[in-house]
N, C-alpha and C positions, 0 to 999 in steps of 0.2 A: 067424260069428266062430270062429276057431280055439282051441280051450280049454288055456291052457296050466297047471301048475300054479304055483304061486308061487315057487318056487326055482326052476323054469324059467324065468321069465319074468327074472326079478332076478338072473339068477345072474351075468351083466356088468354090472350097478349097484351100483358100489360107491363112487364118487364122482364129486359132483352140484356142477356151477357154475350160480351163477343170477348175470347180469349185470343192475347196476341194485342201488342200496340205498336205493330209494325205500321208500314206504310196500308194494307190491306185490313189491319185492325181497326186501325185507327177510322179509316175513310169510314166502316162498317157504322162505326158508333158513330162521326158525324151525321151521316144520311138518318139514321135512327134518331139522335136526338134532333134533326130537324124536324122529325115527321112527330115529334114531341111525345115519344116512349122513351121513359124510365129508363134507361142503359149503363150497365157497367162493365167500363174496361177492365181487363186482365192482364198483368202480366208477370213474370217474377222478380223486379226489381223496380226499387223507386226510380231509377236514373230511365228504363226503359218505359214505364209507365208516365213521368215529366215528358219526356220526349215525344210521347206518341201523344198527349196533349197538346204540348206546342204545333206538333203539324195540325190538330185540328183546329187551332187558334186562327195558324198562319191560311188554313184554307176557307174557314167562317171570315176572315178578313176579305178576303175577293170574293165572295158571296157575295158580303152586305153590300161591298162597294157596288155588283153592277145590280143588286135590287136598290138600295137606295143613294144611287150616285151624288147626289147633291143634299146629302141630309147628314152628318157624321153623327146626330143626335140617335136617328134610328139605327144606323150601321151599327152603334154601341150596343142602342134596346138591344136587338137581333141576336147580335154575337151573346152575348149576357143569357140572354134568354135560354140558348142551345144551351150552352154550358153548363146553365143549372141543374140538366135533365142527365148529365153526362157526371157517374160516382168513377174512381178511380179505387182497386183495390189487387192486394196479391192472394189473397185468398180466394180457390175457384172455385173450391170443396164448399165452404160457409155460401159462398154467395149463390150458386145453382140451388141453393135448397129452398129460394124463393126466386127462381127464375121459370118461364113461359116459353123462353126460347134461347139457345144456346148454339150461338156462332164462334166456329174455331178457325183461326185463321193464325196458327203458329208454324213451324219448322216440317219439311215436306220429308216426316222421314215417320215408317208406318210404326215402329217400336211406339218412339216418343204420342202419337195419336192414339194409339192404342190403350197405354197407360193412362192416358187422361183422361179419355170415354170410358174407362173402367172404375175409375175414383169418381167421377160425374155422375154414373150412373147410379151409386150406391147411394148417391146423397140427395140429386134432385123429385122431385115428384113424378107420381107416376104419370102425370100429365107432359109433362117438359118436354118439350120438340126439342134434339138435335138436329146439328148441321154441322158439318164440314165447309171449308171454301176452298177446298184442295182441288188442282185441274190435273194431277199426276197420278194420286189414288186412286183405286176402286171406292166407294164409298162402303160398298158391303162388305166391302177387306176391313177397315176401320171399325164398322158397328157390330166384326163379329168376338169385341171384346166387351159387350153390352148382352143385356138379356132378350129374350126371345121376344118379349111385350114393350121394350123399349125399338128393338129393331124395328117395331114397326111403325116410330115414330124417329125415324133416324133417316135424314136425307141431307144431299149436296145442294150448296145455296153457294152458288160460285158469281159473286162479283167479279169484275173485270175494273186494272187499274188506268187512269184514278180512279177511286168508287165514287166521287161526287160529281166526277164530270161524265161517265161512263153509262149508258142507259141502262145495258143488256144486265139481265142476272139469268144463270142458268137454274134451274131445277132440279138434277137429278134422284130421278127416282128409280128407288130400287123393287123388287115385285111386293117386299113386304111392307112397303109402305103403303098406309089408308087414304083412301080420297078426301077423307075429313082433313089427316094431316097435310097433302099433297097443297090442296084447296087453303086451307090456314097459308101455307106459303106462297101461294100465289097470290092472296089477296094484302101479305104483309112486305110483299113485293110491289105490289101496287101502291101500299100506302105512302113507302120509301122514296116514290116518284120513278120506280123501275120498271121497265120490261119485261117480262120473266117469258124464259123460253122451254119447255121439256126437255128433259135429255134423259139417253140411255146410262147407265151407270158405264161406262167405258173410260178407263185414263187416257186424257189429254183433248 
């Protein structure tokens, strides 16, 4: 593995869409906006996008509490702070076309992933890291509805639930992903306060 250092590595991540404000989405953007990048949630409706805010409301609330248990001034700052880094939108087409990295964490069914890595890809930059959080897909089944020069920036970035109480993140990398990108995810892994472990592209 090629060693980069961490302002190398991050130095094009600067804002982070995670599609999906399920329980898995949602935790995604929390850890993100703690680690104080730019992130916006996805999803297709206001009711489900309110909802996947309230969890991160209700889980920044026992944060703050056991960093600053006897302060409810700072517990405030804190929560405040995260939130302001965290946009809410249903558009996923508009918003990847100024995103650095792009986590998908919606419905485990390949059609549905397929179609959205293929709208995504038409619209983000040629620079854009994909990711899936899927533990039941192939990742190279999903990026083969992407271009040849995105697949190589198309890997599995698999949190485990809860994502904020949870250390591991997995990695999977496929053969055509680059060690530039590899390396980008591992150190954006790090920033998150995660573990990151390699894996083979294998479901499950």
């Amino acid at each position: 593995m090629i060693a980069f250092s961490t302002s190398m590595a991050l130095k094009g991540i600067k804002h982070v869409t995670v599609i999906g404000a399920g329980l898995m989405g949602s935790g995604i953007v929390q850890v993100t906006a703690q680690a104080k990048y730019n992130v916006t949630m996805i999803d297709t409706t206001d009711e489900a996008l309110e909802n996947g805010k309230k969890i991160i409301s209700s889980s920044l609330k026992r944060v703050a509490r056991k960093k600053f248990a006897d302060d409810e001034a700072k517990q405030t700052q804190f929560i405040n702070e995260t939130l302001a880094y965290v946009t809410l939108s249903k558009d996923a087409v508009g918003t990847v076309a100024n995103t650095d990295l792009v986590v998908e964490a919606i419905v485990e069914n390949i059609d549905v992933k397929q179609k959205l890595f293929a709208d995504l890809d038409k619209a983000a930059p040629a620079s854009t890291i994909f990711c899936s959080n899927t533990s039941s897909l192939p990742i190279s089944l999903i990026a083969e509805a992407t271009s040849d020069t995105r697949k190589e920036r198309f890997a599995g970035l698999h949190f485990f639930n809860p994502v904020p109480a949870m250390k591991l993140v997995e990695i999977v990398r496929t053969p055509k992903v680059t060690d530039e990108v590899y390396n980008a995810l591992y150190e954006f892994s790090k920033s998150v306060g995660k573990t990151s472990v390699s894996c083979k592209d294998t479901p499950g």
